[in-house]
FIKOLZA-1660 file (N, C-alpha, C; in steps of 0.1 Angstrom, whole numbers, plus 5000, padded with zeros to 4 digits):
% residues 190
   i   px   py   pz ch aa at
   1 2622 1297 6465  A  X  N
   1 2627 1303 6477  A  X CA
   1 2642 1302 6477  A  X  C
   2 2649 1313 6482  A  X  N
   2 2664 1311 6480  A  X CA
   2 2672 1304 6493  A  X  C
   3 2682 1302 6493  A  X  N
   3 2686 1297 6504  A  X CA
   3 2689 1313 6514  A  X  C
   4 2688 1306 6526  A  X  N
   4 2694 1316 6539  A  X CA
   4 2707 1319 6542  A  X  C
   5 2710 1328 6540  A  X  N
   5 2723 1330 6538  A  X CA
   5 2733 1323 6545  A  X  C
   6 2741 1322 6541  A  X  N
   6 2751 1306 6547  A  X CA
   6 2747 1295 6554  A  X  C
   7 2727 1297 6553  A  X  N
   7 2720 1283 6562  A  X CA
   7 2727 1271 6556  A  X  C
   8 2730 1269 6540  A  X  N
   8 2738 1254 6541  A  X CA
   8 2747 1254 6549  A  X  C
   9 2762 1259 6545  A  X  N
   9 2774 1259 6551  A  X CA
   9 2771 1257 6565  A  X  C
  10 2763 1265 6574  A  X  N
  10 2759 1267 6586  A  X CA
  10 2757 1252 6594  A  X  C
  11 2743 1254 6585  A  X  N
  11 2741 1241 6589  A  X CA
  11 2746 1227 6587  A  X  C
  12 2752 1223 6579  A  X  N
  12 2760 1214 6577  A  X CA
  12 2771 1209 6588  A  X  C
  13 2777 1220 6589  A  X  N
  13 2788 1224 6599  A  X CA
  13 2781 1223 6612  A  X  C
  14 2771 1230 6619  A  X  N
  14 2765 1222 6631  A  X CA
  14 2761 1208 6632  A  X  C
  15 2755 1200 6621  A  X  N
  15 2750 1186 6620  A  X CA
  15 2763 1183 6620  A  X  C
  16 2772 1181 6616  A  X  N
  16 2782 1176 6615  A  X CA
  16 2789 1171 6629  A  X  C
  17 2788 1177 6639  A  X  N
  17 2789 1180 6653  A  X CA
  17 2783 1175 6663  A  X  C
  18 2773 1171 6658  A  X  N
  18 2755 1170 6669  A  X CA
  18 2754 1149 6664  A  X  C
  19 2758 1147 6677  A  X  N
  19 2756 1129 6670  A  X CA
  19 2741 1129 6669  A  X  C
  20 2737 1121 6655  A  X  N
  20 2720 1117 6653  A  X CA
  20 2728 1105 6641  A  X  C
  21 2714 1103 6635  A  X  N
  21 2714 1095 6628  A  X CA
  21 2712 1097 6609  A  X  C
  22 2712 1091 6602  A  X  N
  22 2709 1092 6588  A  X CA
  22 2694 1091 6582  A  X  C
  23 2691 1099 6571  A  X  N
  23 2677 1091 6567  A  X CA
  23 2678 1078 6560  A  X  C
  24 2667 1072 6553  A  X  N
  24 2670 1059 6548  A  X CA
  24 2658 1064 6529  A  X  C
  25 2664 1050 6527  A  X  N
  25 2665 1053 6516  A  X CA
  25 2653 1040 6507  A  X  C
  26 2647 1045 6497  A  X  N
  26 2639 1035 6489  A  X CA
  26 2649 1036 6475  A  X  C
  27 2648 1024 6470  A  X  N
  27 2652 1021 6459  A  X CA
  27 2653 1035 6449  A  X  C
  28 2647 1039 6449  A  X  N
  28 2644 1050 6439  A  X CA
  28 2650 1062 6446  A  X  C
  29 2657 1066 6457  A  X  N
  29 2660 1080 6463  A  X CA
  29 2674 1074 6458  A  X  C
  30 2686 1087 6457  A  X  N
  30 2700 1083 6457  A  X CA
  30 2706 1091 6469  A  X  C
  31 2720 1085 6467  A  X  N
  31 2732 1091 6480  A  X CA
  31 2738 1104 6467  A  X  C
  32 2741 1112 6472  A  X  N
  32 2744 1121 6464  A  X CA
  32 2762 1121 6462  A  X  C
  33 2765 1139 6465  A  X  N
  33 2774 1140 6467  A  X CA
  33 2790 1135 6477  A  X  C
  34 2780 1136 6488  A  X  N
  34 2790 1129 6499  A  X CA
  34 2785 1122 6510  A  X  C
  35 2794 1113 6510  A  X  N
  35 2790 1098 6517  A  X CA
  35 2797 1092 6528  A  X  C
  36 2802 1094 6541  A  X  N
  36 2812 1089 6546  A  X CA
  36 2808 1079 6559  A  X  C
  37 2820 1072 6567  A  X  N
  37 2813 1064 6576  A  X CA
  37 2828 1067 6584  A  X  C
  38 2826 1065 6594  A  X  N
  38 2839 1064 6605  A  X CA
  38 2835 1058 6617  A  X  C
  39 2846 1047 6622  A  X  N
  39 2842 1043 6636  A  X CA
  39 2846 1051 6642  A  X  C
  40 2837 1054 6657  A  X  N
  40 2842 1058 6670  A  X CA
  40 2851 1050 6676  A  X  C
  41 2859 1055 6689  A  X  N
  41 2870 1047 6696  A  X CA
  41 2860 1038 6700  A  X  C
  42 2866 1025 6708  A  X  N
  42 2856 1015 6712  A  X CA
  42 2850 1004 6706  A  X  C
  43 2845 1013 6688  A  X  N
  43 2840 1004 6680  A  X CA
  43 2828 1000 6679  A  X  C
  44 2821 1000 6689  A  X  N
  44 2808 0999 6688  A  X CA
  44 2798 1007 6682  A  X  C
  45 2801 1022 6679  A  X  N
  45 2796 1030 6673  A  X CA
  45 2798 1034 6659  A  X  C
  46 2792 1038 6650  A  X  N
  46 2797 1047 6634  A  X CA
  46 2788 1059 6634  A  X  C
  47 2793 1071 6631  A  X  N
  47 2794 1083 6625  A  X CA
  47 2791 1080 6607  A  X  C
  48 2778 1086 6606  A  X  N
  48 2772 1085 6590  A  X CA
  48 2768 1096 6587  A  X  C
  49 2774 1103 6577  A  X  N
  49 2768 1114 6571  A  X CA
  49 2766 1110 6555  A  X  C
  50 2756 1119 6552  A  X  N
  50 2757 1119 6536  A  X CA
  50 2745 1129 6531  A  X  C
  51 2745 1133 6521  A  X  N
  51 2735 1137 6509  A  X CA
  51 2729 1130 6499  A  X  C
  52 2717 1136 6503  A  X  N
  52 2706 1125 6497  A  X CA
  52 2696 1132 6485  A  X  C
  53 2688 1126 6476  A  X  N
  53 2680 1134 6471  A  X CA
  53 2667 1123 6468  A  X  C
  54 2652 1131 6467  A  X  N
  54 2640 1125 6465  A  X CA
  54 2635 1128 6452  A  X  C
  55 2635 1125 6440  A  X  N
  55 2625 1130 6431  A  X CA
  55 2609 1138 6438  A  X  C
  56 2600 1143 6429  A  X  N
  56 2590 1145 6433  A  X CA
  56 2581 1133 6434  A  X  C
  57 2575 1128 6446  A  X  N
  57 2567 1120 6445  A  X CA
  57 2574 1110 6452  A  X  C
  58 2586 1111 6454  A  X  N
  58 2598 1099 6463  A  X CA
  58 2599 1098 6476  A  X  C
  59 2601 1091 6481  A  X  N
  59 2599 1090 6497  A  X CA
  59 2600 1079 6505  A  X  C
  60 2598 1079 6519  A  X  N
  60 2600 1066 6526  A  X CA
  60 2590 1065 6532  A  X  C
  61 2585 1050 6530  A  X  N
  61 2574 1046 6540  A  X CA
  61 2569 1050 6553  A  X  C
  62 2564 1043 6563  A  X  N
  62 2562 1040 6581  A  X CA
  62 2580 1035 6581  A  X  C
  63 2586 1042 6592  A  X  N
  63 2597 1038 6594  A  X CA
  63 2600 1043 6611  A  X  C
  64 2612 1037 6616  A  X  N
  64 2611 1045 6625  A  X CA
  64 2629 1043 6627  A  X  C
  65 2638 1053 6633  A  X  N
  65 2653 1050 6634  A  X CA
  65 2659 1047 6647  A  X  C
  66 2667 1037 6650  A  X  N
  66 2671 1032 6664  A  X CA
  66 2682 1042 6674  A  X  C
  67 2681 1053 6668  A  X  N
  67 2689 1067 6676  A  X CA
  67 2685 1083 6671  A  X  C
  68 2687 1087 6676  A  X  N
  68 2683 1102 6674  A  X CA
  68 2685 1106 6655  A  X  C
  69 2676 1115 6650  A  X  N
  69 2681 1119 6634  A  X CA
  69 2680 1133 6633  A  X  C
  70 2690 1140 6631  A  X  N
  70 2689 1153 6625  A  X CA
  70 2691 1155 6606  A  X  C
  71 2686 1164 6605  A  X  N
  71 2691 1168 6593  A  X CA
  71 2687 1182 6587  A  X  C
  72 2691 1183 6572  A  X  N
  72 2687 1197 6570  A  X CA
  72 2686 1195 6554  A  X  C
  73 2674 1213 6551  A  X  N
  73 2670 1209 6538  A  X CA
  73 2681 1219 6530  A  X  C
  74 2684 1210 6517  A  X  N
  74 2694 1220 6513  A  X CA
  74 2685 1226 6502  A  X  C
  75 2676 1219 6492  A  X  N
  75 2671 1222 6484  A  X CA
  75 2657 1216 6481  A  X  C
  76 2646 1221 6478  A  X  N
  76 2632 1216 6481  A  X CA
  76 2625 1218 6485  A  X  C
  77 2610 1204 6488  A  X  N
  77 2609 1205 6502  A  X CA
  77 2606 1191 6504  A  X  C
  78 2601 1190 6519  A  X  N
  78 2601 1178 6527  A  X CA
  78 2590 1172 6535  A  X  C
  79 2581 1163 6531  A  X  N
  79 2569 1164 6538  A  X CA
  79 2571 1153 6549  A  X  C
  80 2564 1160 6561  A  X  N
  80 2572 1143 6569  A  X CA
  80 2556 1142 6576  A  X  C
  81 2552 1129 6580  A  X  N
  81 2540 1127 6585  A  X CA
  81 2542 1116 6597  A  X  C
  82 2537 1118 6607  A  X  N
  82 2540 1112 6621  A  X CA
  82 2528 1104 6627  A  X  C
  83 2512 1109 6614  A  X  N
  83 2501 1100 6620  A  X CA
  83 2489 1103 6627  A  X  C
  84 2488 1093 6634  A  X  N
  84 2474 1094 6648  A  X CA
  84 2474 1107 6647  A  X  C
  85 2466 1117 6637  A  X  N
  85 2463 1129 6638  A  X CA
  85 2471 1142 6639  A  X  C
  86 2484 1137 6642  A  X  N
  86 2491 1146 6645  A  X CA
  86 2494 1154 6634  A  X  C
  87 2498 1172 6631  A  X  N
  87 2498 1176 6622  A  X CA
  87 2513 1179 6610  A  X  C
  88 2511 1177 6600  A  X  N
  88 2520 1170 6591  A  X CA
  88 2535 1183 6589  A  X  C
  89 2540 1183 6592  A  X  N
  89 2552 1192 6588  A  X CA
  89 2557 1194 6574  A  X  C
  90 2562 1207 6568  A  X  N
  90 2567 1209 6560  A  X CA
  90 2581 1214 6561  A  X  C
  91 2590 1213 6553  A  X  N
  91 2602 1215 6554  A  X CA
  91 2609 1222 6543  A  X  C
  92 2616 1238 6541  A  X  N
  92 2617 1239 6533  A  X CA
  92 2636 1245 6534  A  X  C
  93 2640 1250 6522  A  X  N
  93 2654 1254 6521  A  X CA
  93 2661 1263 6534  A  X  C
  94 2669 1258 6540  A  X  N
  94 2673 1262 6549  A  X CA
  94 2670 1257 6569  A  X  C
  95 2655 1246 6565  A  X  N
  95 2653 1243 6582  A  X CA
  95 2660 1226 6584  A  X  C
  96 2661 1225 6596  A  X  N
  96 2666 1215 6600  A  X CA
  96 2657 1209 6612  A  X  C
  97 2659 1192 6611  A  X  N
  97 2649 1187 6619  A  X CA
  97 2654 1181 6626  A  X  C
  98 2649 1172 6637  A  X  N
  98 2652 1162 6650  A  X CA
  98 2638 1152 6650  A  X  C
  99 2642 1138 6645  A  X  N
  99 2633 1130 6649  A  X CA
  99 2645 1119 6663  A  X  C
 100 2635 1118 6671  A  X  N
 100 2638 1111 6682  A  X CA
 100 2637 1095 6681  A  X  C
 101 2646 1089 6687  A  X  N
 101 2651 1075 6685  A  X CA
 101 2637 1067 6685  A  X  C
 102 2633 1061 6676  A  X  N
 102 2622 1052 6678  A  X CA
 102 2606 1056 6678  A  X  C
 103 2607 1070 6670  A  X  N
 103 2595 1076 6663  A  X CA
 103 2590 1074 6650  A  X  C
 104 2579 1069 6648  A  X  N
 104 2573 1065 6637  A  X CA
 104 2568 1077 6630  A  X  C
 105 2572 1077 6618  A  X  N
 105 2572 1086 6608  A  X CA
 105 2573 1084 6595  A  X  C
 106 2567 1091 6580  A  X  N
 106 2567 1085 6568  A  X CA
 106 2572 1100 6563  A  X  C
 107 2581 1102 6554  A  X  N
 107 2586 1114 6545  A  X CA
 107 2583 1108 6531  A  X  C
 108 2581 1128 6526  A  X  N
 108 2580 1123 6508  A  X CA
 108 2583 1138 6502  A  X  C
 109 2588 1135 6494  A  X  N
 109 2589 1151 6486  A  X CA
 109 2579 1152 6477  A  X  C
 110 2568 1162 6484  A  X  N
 110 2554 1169 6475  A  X CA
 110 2557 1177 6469  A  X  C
 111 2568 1185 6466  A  X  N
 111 2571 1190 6455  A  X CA
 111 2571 1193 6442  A  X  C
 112 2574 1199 6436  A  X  N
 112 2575 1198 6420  A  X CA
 112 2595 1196 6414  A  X  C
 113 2601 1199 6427  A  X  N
 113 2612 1197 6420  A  X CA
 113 2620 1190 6433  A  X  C
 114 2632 1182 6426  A  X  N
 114 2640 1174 6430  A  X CA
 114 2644 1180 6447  A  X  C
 115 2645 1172 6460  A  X  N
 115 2649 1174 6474  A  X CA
 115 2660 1173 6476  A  X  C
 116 2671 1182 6478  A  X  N
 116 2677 1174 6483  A  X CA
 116 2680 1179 6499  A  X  C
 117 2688 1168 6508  A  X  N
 117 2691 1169 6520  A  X CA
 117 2706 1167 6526  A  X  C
 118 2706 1166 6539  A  X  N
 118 2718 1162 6543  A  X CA
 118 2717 1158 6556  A  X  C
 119 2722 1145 6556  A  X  N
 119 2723 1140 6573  A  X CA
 119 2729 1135 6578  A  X  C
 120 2735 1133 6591  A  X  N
 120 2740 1125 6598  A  X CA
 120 2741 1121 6613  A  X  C
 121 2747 1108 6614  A  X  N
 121 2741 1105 6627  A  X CA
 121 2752 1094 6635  A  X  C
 122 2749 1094 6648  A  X  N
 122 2760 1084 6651  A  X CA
 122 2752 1073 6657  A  X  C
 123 2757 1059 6654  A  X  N
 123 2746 1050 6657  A  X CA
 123 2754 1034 6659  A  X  C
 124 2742 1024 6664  A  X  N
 124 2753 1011 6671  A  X CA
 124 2758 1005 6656  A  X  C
 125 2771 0997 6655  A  X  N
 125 2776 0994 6644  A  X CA
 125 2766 0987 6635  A  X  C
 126 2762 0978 6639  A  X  N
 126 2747 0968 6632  A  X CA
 126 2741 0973 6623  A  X  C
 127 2739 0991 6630  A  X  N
 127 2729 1000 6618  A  X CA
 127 2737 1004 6606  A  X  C
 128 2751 1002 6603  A  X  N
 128 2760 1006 6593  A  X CA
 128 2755 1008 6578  A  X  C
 129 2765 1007 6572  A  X  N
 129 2761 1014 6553  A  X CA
 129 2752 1022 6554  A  X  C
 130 2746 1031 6562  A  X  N
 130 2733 1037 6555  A  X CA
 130 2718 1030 6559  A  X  C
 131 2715 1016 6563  A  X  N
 131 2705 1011 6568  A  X CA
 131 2704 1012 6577  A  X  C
 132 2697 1022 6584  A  X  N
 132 2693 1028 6600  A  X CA
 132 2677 1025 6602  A  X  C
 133 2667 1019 6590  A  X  N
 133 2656 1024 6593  A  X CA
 133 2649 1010 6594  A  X  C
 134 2641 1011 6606  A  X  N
 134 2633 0998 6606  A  X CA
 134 2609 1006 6603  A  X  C
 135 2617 0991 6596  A  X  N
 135 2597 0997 6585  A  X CA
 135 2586 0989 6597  A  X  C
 136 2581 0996 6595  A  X  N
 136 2564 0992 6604  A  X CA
 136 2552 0993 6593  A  X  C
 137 2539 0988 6600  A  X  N
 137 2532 0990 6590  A  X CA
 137 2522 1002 6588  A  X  C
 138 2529 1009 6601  A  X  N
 138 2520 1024 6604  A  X CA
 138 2522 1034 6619  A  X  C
 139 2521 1041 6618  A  X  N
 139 2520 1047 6633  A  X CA
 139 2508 1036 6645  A  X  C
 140 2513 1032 6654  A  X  N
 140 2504 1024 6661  A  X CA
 140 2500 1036 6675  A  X  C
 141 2487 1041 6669  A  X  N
 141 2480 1052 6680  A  X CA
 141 2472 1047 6692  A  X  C
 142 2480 1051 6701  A  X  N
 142 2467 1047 6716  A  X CA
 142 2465 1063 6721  A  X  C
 143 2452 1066 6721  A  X  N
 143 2449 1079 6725  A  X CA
 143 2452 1087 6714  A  X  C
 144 2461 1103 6722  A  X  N
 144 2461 1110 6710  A  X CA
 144 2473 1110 6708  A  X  C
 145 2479 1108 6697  A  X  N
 145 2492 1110 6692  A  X CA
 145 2504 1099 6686  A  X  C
 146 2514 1100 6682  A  X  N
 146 2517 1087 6672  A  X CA
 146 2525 1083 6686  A  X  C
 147 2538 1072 6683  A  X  N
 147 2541 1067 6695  A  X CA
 147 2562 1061 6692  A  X  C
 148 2569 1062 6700  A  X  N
 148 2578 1057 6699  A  X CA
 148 2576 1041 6701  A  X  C
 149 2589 1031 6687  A  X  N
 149 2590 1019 6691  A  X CA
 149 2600 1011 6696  A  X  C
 150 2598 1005 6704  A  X  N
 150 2608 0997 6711  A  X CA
 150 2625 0995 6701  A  X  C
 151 2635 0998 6704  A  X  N
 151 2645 0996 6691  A  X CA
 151 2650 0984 6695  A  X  C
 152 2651 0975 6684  A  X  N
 152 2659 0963 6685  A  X CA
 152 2676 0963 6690  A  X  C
 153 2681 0954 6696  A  X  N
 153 2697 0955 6700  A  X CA
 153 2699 0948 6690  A  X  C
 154 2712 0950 6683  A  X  N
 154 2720 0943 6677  A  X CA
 154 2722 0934 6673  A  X  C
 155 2719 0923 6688  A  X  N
 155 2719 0909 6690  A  X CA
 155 2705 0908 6682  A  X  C
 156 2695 0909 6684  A  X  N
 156 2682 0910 6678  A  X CA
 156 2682 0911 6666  A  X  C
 157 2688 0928 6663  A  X  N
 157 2692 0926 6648  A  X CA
 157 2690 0914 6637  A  X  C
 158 2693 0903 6642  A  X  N
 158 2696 0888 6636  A  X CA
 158 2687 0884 6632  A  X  C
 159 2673 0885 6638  A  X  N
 159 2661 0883 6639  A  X CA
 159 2652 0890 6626  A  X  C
 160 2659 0900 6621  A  X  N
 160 2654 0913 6615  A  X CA
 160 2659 0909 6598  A  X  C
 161 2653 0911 6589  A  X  N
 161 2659 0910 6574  A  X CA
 161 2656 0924 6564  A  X  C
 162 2668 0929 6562  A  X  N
 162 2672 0941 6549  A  X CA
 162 2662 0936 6541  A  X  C
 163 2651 0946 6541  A  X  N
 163 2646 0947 6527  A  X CA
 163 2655 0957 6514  A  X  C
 164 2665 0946 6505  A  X  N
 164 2669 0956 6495  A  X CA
 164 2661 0967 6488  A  X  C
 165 2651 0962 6484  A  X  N
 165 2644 0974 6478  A  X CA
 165 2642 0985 6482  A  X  C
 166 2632 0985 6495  A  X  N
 166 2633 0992 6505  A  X CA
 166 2645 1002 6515  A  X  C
 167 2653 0994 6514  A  X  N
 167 2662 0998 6525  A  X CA
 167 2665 1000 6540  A  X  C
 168 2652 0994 6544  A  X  N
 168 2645 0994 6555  A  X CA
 168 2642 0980 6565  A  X  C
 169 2649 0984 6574  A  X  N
 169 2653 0963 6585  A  X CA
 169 2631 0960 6582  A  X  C
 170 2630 0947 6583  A  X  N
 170 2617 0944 6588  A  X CA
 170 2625 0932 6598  A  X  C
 171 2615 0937 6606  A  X  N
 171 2612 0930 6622  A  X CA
 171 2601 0924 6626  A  X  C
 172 2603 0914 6633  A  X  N
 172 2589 0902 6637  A  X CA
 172 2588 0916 6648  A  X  C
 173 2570 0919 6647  A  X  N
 173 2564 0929 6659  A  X CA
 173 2571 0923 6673  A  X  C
 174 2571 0917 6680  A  X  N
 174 2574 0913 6690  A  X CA
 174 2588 0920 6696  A  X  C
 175 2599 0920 6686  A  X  N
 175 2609 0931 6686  A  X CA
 175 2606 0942 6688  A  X  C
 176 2599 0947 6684  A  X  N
 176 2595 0963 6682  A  X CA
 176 2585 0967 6692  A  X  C
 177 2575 0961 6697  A  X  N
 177 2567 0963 6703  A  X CA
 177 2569 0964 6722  A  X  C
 178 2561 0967 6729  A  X  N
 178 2549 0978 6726  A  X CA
 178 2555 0989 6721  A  X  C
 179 2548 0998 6714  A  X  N
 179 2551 1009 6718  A  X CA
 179 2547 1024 6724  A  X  C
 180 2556 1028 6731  A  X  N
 180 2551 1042 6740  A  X CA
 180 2545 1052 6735  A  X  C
 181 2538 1058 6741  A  X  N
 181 2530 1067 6732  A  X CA
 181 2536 1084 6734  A  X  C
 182 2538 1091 6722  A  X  N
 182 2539 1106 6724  A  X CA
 182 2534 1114 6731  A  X  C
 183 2519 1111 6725  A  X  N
 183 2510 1119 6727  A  X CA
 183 2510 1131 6717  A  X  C
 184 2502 1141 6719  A  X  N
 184 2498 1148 6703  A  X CA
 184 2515 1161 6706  A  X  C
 185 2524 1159 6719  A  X  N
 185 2534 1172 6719  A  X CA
 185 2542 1166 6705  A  X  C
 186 2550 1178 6702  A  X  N
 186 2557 1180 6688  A  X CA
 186 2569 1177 6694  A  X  C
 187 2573 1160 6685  A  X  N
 187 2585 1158 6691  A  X CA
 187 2593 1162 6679  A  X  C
 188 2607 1165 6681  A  X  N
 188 2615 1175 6675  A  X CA
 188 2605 1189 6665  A  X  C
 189 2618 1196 6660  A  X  N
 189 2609 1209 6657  A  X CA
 189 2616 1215 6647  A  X  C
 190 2610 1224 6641  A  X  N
 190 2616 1232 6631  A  X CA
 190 2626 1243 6633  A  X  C
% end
């Protein structure tokens, strides 16, 4: 498939604009091209963009991010799965997504060739370098649909340990929990 006519540049340039967050990363996905971090005034916040890429077969677990995530496909595609039945999204050159702060979700590139993306996001300092994603051990479904989870503060943070491998905070449930439910509507969209 080719790209959409100045959909990178395009889109790039509107993410760039739109505070969200970053995706996260397993050992085996890399940061690509461009990588940056800046604080906001105040300090409490950082601005994270970068490009990323998934081999075929690469991907990230149950995760979920502590602020809004946009991004966009530059090359590939992108399979993202959200769960309790809900139906699986595909993502291909040129669309851009919105997962919502504290949505449980697992991405992978089913493809046959290399993904790459781009994202960024603005988020509390704690979540810095690039570790935005806290791992669960699955969508936790009540009724129909997957569910948002509770986001740890900062302070809590402390509570929580970097999986290196992963890239991904783990948290005692108790931090995270309960969590609210979706229901089967389509949170963010293509």
């Amino acid at each position: 498939m080719q790209p959409k006519s100045n959909s990178r540049i395009a889109g790039i340039n509107l993410l760039m604009a739109i505070p969200c967050l970053v995706l996260l990363f397993e050992a085996s996905a890399r940061a690509d091209e461009f990588a940056a971090l800046g604080t906001l005034p105040g300090g409490a916040e950082v601005v994270e963009g970068l490009t990323f890429t998934f081999a075929p077969g690469e991907g990230l677990s149950w995760h979920f991010h502590p602020a809004d995530e946009y991004a966009v496909i530059l090359s590939g595609e992108l399979t993202e799965d959200r769960g309790c039945g809900l139906e699986t999204r595909v993502f291909d050159v040129g669309d851009a997504f919105h997962e919502p702060a504290g949505l449980v979700h697992m991405v992978k590139n089913n493809g046959s060739v290399d993904f790459h993306g781009f994202a960024t996001g603005v988020l509390p300092i704690c979540f810095t370098d690039f570790n935005d994603g806290i791992a669960v051990a699955g969508p936790h479904c009540s009724g129909e649909g997957s569910c948002r989870c509770r986001v740890p503060t900062c302070d809590e943070l402390a509570l929580c340990t970097l999986n290196k491998e992963t890239g991904l905070w783990e948290c005692p449930d108790e931090l995270i929990q309960p969590c609210e439910s979706v229901g089967s509507q389509r949170v963010g969209h293509k």
